[in-house]
N, C-alpha and C positions, 0 to 999 in steps of 0.2 A: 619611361620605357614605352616604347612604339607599341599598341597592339596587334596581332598578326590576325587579319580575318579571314575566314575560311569561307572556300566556295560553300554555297548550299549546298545539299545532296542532288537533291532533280536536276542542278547542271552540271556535278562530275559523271565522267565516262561512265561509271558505273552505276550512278544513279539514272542517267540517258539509258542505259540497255533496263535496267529494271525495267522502268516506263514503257518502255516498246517493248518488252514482252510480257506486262500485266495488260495491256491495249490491243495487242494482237490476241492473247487469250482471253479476251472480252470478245472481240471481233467473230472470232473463229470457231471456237468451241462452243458457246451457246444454240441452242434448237439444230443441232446435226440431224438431230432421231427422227424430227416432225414431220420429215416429207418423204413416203417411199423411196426408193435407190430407181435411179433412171433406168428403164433401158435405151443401149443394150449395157454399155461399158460400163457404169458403175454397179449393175447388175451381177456379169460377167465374171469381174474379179471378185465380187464378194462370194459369190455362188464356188468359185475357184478354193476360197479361202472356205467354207464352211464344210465342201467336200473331203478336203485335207485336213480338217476336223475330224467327221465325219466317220474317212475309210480308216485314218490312223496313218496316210501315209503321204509322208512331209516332200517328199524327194519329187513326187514328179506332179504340174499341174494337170489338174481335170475342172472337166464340165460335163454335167451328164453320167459321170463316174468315166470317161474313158479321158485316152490322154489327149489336153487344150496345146498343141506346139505353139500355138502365136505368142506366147508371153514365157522369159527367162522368170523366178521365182521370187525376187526381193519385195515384191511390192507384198506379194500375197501371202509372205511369212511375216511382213507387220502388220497385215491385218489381221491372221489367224492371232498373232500376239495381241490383239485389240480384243478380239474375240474372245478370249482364254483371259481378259478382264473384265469386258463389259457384258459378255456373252452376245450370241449371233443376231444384230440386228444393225437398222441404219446408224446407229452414235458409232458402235465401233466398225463400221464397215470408214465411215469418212475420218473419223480420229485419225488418224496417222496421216494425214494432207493437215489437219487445221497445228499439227505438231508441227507439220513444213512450213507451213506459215507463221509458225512462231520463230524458227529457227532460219529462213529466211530473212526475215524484216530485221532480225539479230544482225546475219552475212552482212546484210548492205548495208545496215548504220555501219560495222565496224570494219567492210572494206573502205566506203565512203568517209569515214575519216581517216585511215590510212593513204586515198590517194589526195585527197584534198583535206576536211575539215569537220569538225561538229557541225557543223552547218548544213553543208553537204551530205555527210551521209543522213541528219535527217530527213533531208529535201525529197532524198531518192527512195525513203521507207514512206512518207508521205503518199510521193510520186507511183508506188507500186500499187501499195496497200487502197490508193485512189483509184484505180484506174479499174475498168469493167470487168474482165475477164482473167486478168488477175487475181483480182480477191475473188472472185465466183470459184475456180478453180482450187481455191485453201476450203472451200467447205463444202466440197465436192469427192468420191471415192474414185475418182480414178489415175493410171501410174502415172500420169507428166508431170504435176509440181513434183515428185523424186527425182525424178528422170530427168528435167530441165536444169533442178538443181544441181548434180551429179556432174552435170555437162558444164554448168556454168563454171562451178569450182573447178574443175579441169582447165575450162579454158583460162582463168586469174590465174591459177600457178604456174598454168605454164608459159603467159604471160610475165611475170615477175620474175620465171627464171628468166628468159628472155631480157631481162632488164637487167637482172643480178643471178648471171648462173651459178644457182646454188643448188647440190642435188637436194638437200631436202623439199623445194619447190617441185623440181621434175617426181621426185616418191611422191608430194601429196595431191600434183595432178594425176598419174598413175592411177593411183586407189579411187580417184573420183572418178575418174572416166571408167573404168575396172568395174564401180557398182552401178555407171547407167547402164553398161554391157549386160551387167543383171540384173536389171531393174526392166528394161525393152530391149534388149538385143543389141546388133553390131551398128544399127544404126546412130546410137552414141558415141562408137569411135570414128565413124563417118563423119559426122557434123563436126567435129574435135579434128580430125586429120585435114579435113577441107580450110576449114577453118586457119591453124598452121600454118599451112601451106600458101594460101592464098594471102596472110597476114606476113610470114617470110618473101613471097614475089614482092610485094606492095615496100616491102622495109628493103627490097635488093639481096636480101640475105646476108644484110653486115648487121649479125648475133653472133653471139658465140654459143656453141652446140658441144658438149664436149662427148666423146664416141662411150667413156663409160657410164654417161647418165642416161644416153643411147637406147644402151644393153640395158642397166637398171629400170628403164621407164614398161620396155618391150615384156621384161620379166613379169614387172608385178601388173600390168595389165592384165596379161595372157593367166596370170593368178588368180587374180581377184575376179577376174569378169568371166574366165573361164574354169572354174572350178565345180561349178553345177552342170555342165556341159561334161565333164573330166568322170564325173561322178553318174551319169549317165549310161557312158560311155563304161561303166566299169561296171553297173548293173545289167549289162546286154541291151540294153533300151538304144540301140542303131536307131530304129524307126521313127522314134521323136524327133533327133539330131537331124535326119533327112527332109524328114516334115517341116522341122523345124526353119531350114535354109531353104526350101522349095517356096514358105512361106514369105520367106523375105523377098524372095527375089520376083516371088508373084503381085505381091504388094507391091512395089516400084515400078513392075513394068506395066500391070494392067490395070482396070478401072474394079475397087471393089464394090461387091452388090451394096447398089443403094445411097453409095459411096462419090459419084461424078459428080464434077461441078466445073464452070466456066476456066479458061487460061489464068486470069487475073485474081480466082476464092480469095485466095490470100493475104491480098494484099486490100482487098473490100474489108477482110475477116479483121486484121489489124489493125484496120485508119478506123473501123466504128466500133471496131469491139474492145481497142484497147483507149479508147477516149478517157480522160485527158489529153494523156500522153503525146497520143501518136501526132495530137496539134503542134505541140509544142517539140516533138524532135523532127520534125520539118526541117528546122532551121537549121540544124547539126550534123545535116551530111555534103560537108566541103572538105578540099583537100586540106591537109594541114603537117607539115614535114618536122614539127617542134618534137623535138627526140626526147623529151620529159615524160617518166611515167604518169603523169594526166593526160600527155597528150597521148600515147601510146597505147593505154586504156581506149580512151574515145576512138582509135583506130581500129582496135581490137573488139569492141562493140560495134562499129561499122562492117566491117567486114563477117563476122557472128550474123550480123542483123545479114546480111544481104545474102548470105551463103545457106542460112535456112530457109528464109525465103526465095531464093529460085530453085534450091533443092525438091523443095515439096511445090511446088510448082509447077516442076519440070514432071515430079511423081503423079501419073494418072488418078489415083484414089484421094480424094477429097475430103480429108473428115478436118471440122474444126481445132483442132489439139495439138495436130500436126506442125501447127508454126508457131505454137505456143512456146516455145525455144523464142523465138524472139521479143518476148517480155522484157527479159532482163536487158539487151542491150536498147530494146526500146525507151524502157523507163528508166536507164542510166543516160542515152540521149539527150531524153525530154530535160532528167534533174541538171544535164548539166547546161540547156539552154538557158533553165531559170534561174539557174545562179550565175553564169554569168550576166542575164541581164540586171541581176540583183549588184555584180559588180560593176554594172556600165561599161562589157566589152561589148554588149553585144544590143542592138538599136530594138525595142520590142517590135514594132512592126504592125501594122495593121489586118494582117491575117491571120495572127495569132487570135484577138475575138472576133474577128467572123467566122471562124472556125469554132472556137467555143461556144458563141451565142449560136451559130446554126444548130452544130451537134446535140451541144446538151438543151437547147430550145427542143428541139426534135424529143429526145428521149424524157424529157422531164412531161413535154404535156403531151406523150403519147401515153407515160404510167398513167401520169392523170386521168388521161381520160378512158382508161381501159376500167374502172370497176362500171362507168356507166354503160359502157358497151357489156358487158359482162352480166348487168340487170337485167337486159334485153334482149341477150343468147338465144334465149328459144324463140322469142320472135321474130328473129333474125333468121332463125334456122328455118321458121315456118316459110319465110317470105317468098324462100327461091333463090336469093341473090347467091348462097351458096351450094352448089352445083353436085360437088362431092358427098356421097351416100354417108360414109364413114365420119366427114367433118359436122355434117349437120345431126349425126346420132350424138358425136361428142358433144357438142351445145346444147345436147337437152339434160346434161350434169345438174344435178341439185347444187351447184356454188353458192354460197350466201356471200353477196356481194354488199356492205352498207353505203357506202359513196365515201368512208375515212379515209380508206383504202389512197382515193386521189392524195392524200399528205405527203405519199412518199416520194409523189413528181413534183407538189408543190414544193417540198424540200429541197431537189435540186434545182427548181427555177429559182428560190429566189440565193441561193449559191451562184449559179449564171449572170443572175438580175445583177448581183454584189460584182460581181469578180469586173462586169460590164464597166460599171459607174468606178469603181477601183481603179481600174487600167484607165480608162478614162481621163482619172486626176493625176497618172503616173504612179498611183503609190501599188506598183506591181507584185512587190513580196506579200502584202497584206488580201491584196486580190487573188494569188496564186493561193495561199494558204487556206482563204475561205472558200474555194471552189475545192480543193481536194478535199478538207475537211467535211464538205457540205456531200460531195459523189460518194463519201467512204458510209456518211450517215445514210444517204439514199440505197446505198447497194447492200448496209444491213439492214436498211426497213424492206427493202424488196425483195431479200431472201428470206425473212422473216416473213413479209405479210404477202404477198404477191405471187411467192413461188408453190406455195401449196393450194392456192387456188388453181395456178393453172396447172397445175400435175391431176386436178378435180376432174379436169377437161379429157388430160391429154390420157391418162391411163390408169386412172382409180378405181377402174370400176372394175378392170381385168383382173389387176391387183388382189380387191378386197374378195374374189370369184377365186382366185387360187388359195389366200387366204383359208376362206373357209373349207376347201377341203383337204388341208396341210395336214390333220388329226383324222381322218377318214382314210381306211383303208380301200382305196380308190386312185387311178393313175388320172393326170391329168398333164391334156398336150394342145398348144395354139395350132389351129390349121392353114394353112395358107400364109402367115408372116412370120421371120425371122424373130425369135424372144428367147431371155433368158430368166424371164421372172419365174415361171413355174416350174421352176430348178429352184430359186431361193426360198419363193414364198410360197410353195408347195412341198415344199422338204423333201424333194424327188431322193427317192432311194434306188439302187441298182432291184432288179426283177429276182427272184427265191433261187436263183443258181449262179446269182451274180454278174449276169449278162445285164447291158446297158440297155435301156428302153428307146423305141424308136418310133414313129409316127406311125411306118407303115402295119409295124407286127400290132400297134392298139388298134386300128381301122379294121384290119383285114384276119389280124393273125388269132391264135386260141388263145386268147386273154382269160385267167383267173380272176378276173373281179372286174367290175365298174369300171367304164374310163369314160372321162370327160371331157369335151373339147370346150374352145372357144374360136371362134371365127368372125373376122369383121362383117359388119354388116355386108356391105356390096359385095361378098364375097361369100356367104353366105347360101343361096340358093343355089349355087354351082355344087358346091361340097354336100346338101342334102338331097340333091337330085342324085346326085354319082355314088353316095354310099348313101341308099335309104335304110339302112340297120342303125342308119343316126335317128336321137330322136328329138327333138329343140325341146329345150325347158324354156326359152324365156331368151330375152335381149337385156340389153342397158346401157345406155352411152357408146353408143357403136359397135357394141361387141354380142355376140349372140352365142349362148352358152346350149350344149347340146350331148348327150351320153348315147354308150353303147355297153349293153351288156353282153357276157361271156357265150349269152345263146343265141344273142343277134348274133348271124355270120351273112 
C-alpha cells in the first residue's frame, strides 16, 4: 500500500498566512511606545481620540475641546478603542496601523494567490513589507494605512466584479470605499471613481455593468460613508458639515501652511521613499491588451498608480502621505516585475542595479555615517556652517550617540553588496529576496535605534517641557508655530466655564492661574519685547520656555 505524504504545515495556505502574521506582528507591534507621537499628525489624532475620552463625547471630532472638521471619525474611534486598552499613550495611539499591517501583509498573500500563486502573493508581502515608507507607515499613528487600505479593497472588488459581475463584489467594494469616506473624507471615493472611470476609457467600456448593482453600490456607499455625516446633521451640528466641505475644497485648491512643495514632490517622494520597489516597477508600465484577470490587475494598478499621482500633484498642498495611495499598486508592479523575471518573461536589465546599488548605497552609508555626525552636533553647531538660529539650538540635544548605531547601514550594504554579486551571477530570485529581507531588517533596526535619537533632536525637549507641567495646575501654549503636542502631553482641559483656550485670552486676557509658553529660539526676542509681562525661565534645544502670571497684564 502507497503512503500518502502530507505537505508540511509552513507550506500550506494556512500555515503561509500563520507565518506572515506571527512576522508582521514581530515587525510592527514591538517598541510603538518608545518614541513621542510626531507632530503635527500623529499628534493631532491621538489628541482627537483622548478628548473624546476625555469630554465623553464619541459623535463629533475635537482638538482643543472645540470642533476639528478636517477628519470623518473612523480612524479616531480605533484609537479611542486602543486607549480604553492600553490606556492614553504612544503604544495605543500607533496600535491600530501596526493591526493594518498585519491585516494588510494577510490581503496581499491571499489576493496574490488568488490572481497568480503562493509564490507571488509572497513576493508582494515581501515587496511591501520591504520597501521604505511602507513599513514606516504600519508603525506610525496616523489615518492612510486605513484609508489606502479601504481604497485599495474597493478598487480589487470592483475590479473582479468587472471581471465576473457578481454583486456580491460590487457590496464588498461599496463597504470599503464607504469606510475610507469615513476614515478621510470624499476624497476616497474620488481616487475610486477616477480610477473606474479612467480604467473603463482604457478597457473601451466592453464590461458589463448591470443598473441593479448600480443602485445597490450608490446605496451602501452613501450608508456606510455617510452615516456620521447623517448623524450630524440630526444633532443640528450644520456648521461642522460646512466646515467640513469648505475644508475640502480649500485643501485642493490652495497651498496649505507650511504645506508647498515643487510640480514633481511626488513623484521624488515615491522613486526614493518607496525603494526597493519603485526600481523594480519601472519596468511594468507598458501597454498590455491580455484580457486575463493578471493582466487586468496590472492595468488596474497602473492606472490606480498614475491617477493618484497626478491627482495630488495637480493638488497645491504637499504633504508626504498624500500619494501614499500608491504603495499598493507600486509594490504589486514591482512584485510582479520580479516574478516574471523569476519566470524569464521578462530580460532583468541592467538598470535595475544601478538603481539598487545607487539608492540603497546612498541610504545604507548615509545611516551609517549619521551616529558620527551626530557625536559632533554641537561642534558642528558651534562652527557656523549652520546658519538657522532654531537648527543649531536643536544640535546642542544631549543624544548619546556610541558609533553601533552605524550596523543598521552596514545591514543594508551588505544586502545591496549581496543582491550586486547575486544579479551579477543571474541568480535573481536569491538576490531579490536578500535585499528585501536585508531593507525589512534595516527599516526595524532604524525605527528601533535611529528614530528616537533623532526625535532627541527634532522635538524632545518641547515635549518633556509640557510633560512636566501635564499634573500642574497651569495653562500651557507654543508661540509663534503651529503644535499639537501641548493638547496631548499637557492634558489640555477646556477653561472653569468650559470655553476652549486660546493664545491670545493666555497672553493678554484675565487668566486664573500660570501660563506658560514655549517659543523657538529665533523667534524668541520678538515675542518678549512685544509682551514683556513674559518672563523667560530658561531655553533648551531651541525652544525657549517662559510664563505669565494672572497679575502680569
Amino acid at each position: 500500500m502507497r503512503k500518502t505524504t502530507s505537505m508540511p504545515f509552513y507550506k500550506t495556505n494556512t500555515g503561509i498566512q500563520v507565518i506572515i502574521a506571527v512576522l508582521a506582528a514581530l515587525l510592527f507591534i514591538p517598541f510603538l511606545g518608545q518614541v513621542h507621537l510626531f507632530d503635527w499628525d500623529e499628534i493631532n489624532f491621538a489628541e482627537s481620540a483622548r478628548e473624546m475620552i476625555a469630554s465623553g463625547n464619541y459623535l463629533t471630532v475635537q482638538v482643543n475641546f472645540e470642533p476639528f472638521w478636517e477628519k470623518p471619525p473612523l480612524f479616531i474611534w480605533m484609537q479611542v478603542l486602543s486607549m480604553k486598552v492600553f490606556g492614553i499613550n504612544e503604544f495605543a495611539a500607533r496600535f491600530p496601523n501596526a493591526i493594518c499591517g498585519i491585516l494588510t501583509l494577510l490581503i496581499l498573500y491571499n489576493l496574490g494567490r488568488e490572481i497568480y500563486n503562493k509564490r507571488f502573493g509572497i513576493l508582494w508581502v515581501l515587496v511591501y513589507a520591504g520597501s521604505l515608507l511602507p513599513f514606516f507607515y504600519f508603525k506610525s499613528g496616523i489615518i492612510d494605512p486605513w484609508f489606502n487600505l479601504f481604497i485599495f479593497l474597493g478598487v480589487y472588488f470592483i475590479l473582479r466584479y468587472f471581471h465576473n459581475p457578481l454583486t456580491k463584489y460590487s457590496i464588498l467594494s461599496a463597504i470599503a470605499i464607504g469606510l475610507s469616506v469615513l476614515t478621510k473624507g470624499p476624497v476616497g471615493f474620488l481616487i475610486f471613481a477616477l480610477s473606474g472611470i479612467i480604467y473603463l476609457m482604457v478597457r473601451k467600456f466592453r464590461v458589463t455593468i448591470r443598473w441593479k448593482d448600480v443602485m445597490i453600490y450608490a446605496f451602501v456607499v452613501a450608508f456606510v460613508g455617510g452615516f456620521w455625516f447623517l448623524l450630524q446633521i440630526l444633532n443640528g451640528n450644520y456648521d461642522i458639515l460646512v466646515d467640513f466641505i469648505e475644508y475640502q475644497i480649500h485643501l485642493f485648491s490652495k497651498e496649505g501652511a507650511g504645506h508647498g512643495g515643487f510640480l514633481l514632490y511626488h513623484f521624488v517622494i515615491l522613486f526614493i521613499g518607496v525603494f526597493p520597489a519603485s526600481i523594480f516597477a519601472l519596468k511594468s508600465f507598458r501597454r498590455n491588451y491580455d484580457d486575463s484577470l493578471q493582466q487586468q490587475m496590472r492595468l488596474m494598478m497602473v492606472v490606480l498608480f498614475w491617477t493618484v499621482l497626478i491627482l495630488f500633484t495637480i493638488v497645491n498642498t504637499k504633504i508626504i502621505h498624500y500619494s501614499s495611495m500608491c504603495y499598493f499598486p507600486l509594490t504589486y508592479l514591482a512584485a510582479y516585475v520580479m516574478y516574471r523575471i523569476y519566470k524569464g518573461e521578462i530580460k532583468a536589465g541592467r538598470w535595475i542595479p544601478i538603481g539598487i546599488g545607487v539608492l540603497g548605497g546612498f541610504y545604507a552609508l548615509a545611516t551609517a555615517a549619521l551616529p558620527w555626525i551626530g557625536m559632533y552636533a554641537k561642534e558642528i553647531a558651534a562652527s557656523g556652517i549652520i546658519k538657522d538660529k532654531f537648527a543649531q539650538g536643536n544640535m546642542q540635544a544631549d543624544v548619546v550617540w556610541t558609533g553601533w548605531e552605524s550596523l543598521t547601514g552596514i545591514v543594508l550594504l551588505a544586502g545591496v553588496l549581496f543582491f550586486l554579486l547575486r544579479w551579477h551571477k543571474r541568480q535573481q530570485m536569491t538576490a531579490i529576496t536578500v535585499l528585501l529581507s536585508s531593507t525589512t531588517l534595516f527599516l526595524l533596526l532604524a525605527m528601533t535605534i535611529v528614530t528616537p535619537k533623532i526625535e532627541g533632536y527634532s522635538q524632545r525637549a518641547a515635549i518633556e517641557f509640557y510633560k512636566s507641567k501635564a499634573e500642574k495646575d497651569v495653562y500651557v501654549e507654543p508661540l509663534g508655530f503651529k503644535s499639537y503636542a501641548h493638547y496631548f502631553y499637557g492634558k489640555r482641559s477646556t477653561r472653569d466655564n468650559g470655553e476652549s483656550i486660546s493664545e491670545g485670552w493666555l497672553l493678554k486676557g484675565d487668566i486664573d492661574k500660570r501660563a506658560w509658553f514655549v517659543v523657538k529660539t529665533h523667534r524668541a526676542e520678538k515675542y518678549l519685547k512685544k509682551y514683556p509681562q513674559l518672563i523667560k525661565t530658561g531655553e533648551k534645544n531651541g525652544f525657549v520656555f517662559c510664563y505669565r502670571d494672572p497679575e502680569n497684564k
